[in-house]
C-alpha positions as CSV (number, residue, x, y, z in Angstrom):
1,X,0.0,0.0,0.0
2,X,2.9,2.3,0.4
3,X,5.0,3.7,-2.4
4,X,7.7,6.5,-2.9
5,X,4.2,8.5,-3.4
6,X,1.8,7.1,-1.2
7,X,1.7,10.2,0.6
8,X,-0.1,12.6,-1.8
9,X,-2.1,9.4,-3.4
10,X,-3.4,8.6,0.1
11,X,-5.0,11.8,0.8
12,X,-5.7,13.2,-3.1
13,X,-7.3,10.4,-5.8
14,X,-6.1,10.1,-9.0
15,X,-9.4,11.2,-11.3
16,X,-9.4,10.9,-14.8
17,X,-12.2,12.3,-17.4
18,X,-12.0,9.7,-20.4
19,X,-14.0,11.4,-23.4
20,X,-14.6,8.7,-26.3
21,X,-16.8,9.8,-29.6
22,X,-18.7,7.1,-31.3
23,X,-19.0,7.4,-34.9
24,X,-22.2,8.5,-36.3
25,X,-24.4,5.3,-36.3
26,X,-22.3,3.5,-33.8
27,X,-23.6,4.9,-30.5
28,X,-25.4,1.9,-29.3
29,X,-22.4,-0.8,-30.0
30,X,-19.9,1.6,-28.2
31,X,-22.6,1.8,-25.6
32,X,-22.2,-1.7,-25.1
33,X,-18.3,-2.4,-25.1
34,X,-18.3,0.8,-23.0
35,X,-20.7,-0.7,-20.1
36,X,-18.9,-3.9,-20.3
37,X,-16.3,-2.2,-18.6
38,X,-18.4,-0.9,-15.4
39,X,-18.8,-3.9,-13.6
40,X,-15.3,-5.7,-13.4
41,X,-13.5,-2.2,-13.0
42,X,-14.9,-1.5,-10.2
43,X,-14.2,-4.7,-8.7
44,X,-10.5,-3.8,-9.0
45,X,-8.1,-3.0,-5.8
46,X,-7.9,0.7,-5.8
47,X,-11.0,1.6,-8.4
48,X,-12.6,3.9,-5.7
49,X,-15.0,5.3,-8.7
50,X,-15.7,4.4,-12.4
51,X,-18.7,5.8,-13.9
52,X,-20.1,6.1,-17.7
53,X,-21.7,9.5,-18.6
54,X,-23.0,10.3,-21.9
55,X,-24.1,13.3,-24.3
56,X,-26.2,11.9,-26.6
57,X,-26.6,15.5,-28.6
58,X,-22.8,14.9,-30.0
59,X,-22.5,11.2,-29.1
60,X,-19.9,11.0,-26.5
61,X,-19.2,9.6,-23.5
62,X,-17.6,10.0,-20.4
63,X,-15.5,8.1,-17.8
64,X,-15.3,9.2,-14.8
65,X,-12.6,7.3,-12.7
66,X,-11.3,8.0,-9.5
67,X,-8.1,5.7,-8.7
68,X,-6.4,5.3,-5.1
69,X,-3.4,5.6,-6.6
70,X,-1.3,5.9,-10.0
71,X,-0.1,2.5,-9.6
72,X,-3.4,0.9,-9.6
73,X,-4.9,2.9,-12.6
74,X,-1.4,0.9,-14.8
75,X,-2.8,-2.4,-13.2
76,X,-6.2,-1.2,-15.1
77,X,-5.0,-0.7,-18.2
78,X,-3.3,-4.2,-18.0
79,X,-6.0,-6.2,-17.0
80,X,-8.5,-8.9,-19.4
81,X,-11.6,-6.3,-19.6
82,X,-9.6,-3.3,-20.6
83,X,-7.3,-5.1,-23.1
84,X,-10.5,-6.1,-24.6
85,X,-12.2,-2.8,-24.7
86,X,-8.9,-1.7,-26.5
87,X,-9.8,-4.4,-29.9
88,X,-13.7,-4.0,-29.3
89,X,-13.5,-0.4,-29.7
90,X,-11.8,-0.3,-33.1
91,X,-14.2,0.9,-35.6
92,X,-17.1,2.4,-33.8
93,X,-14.7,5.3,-32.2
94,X,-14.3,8.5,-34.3
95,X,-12.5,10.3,-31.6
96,X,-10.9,8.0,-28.6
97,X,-9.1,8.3,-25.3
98,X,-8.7,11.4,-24.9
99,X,-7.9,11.9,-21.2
100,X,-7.6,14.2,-18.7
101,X,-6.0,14.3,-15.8
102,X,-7.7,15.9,-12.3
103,X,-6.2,17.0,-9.0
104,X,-8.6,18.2,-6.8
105,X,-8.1,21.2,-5.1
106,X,-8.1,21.2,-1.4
107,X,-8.9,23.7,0.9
Protein backbone atom coordinates (compact mmCIF):
# COMPACT_ATOMS: atom_id res chain seq x y z
CA UNK A 1 0.00 0.00 0.00
CA UNK A 2 2.95 2.33 0.39
CA UNK A 3 4.95 3.70 -2.36
CA UNK A 4 7.67 6.55 -2.90
CA UNK A 5 4.17 8.55 -3.38
CA UNK A 6 1.78 7.07 -1.17
CA UNK A 7 1.67 10.18 0.59
CA UNK A 8 -0.12 12.62 -1.76
CA UNK A 9 -2.12 9.44 -3.39
CA UNK A 10 -3.39 8.60 0.13
CA UNK A 11 -4.98 11.78 0.77
CA UNK A 12 -5.73 13.18 -3.06
CA UNK A 13 -7.25 10.36 -5.76
CA UNK A 14 -6.07 10.05 -8.97
CA UNK A 15 -9.40 11.15 -11.32
CA UNK A 16 -9.39 10.94 -14.77
CA UNK A 17 -12.15 12.31 -17.39
CA UNK A 18 -11.98 9.75 -20.38
CA UNK A 19 -13.99 11.45 -23.41
CA UNK A 20 -14.60 8.66 -26.29
CA UNK A 21 -16.81 9.77 -29.58
CA UNK A 22 -18.73 7.07 -31.34
CA UNK A 23 -19.03 7.42 -34.93
CA UNK A 24 -22.19 8.50 -36.30
CA UNK A 25 -24.41 5.28 -36.27
CA UNK A 26 -22.30 3.46 -33.77
CA UNK A 27 -23.60 4.94 -30.55
CA UNK A 28 -25.42 1.92 -29.27
CA UNK A 29 -22.43 -0.83 -29.98
CA UNK A 30 -19.89 1.64 -28.22
CA UNK A 31 -22.58 1.82 -25.64
CA UNK A 32 -22.20 -1.74 -25.12
CA UNK A 33 -18.30 -2.44 -25.07
CA UNK A 34 -18.25 0.84 -23.05
CA UNK A 35 -20.66 -0.74 -20.08
CA UNK A 36 -18.92 -3.86 -20.28
CA UNK A 37 -16.32 -2.16 -18.56
CA UNK A 38 -18.36 -0.86 -15.41
CA UNK A 39 -18.76 -3.86 -13.56
CA UNK A 40 -15.31 -5.67 -13.40
CA UNK A 41 -13.54 -2.23 -13.04
CA UNK A 42 -14.92 -1.52 -10.20
CA UNK A 43 -14.22 -4.71 -8.68
CA UNK A 44 -10.48 -3.85 -9.03
CA UNK A 45 -8.13 -3.00 -5.80
CA UNK A 46 -7.86 0.74 -5.85
CA UNK A 47 -10.95 1.55 -8.37
CA UNK A 48 -12.63 3.90 -5.67
CA UNK A 49 -15.00 5.28 -8.72
CA UNK A 50 -15.69 4.35 -12.45
CA UNK A 51 -18.71 5.84 -13.93
CA UNK A 52 -20.11 6.12 -17.65
CA UNK A 53 -21.72 9.46 -18.64
CA UNK A 54 -23.04 10.29 -21.92
CA UNK A 55 -24.07 13.25 -24.26
CA UNK A 56 -26.20 11.95 -26.58
CA UNK A 57 -26.56 15.51 -28.64
CA UNK A 58 -22.76 14.88 -30.01
CA UNK A 59 -22.48 11.25 -29.08
CA UNK A 60 -19.93 10.96 -26.52
CA UNK A 61 -19.16 9.59 -23.51
CA UNK A 62 -17.56 9.97 -20.42
CA UNK A 63 -15.53 8.06 -17.78
CA UNK A 64 -15.34 9.24 -14.82
CA UNK A 65 -12.64 7.28 -12.70
CA UNK A 66 -11.29 8.03 -9.51
CA UNK A 67 -8.09 5.72 -8.67
CA UNK A 68 -6.37 5.25 -5.12
CA UNK A 69 -3.42 5.58 -6.62
CA UNK A 70 -1.35 5.89 -9.97
CA UNK A 71 -0.14 2.48 -9.61
CA UNK A 72 -3.44 0.93 -9.58
CA UNK A 73 -4.85 2.94 -12.65
CA UNK A 74 -1.44 0.90 -14.80
CA UNK A 75 -2.81 -2.39 -13.22
CA UNK A 76 -6.18 -1.21 -15.09
CA UNK A 77 -4.97 -0.72 -18.23
CA UNK A 78 -3.25 -4.24 -17.97
CA UNK A 79 -6.00 -6.18 -16.96
CA UNK A 80 -8.51 -8.91 -19.36
CA UNK A 81 -11.58 -6.34 -19.60
CA UNK A 82 -9.61 -3.26 -20.61
CA UNK A 83 -7.26 -5.06 -23.15
CA UNK A 84 -10.54 -6.13 -24.59
CA UNK A 85 -12.23 -2.81 -24.73
CA UNK A 86 -8.87 -1.72 -26.54
CA UNK A 87 -9.81 -4.36 -29.88
CA UNK A 88 -13.73 -3.98 -29.28
CA UNK A 89 -13.54 -0.38 -29.70
CA UNK A 90 -11.82 -0.35 -33.09
CA UNK A 91 -14.19 0.86 -35.64
CA UNK A 92 -17.06 2.39 -33.76
CA UNK A 93 -14.69 5.29 -32.24
CA UNK A 94 -14.35 8.52 -34.32
CA UNK A 95 -12.54 10.34 -31.61
CA UNK A 96 -10.90 8.04 -28.59
CA UNK A 97 -9.11 8.26 -25.30
CA UNK A 98 -8.70 11.42 -24.85
CA UNK A 99 -7.89 11.91 -21.17
CA UNK A 100 -7.64 14.21 -18.73
CA UNK A 101 -5.95 14.30 -15.77
CA UNK A 102 -7.72 15.94 -12.26
CA UNK A 103 -6.20 16.96 -9.01
CA UNK A 104 -8.60 18.19 -6.84
CA UNK A 105 -8.13 21.21 -5.07
CA UNK A 106 -8.09 21.16 -1.36
CA UNK A 107 -8.90 23.75 0.90
Amino acid sequence: MSSGSADSSCHNPLCLIVKVKAIAGKEAQLKKVLTAMLEPTRKEPGCITYQLYSNEADNTFFFYELWETADHLDAHTKTEHYLQLVKDRVGLVDEGGELTRLSEILV
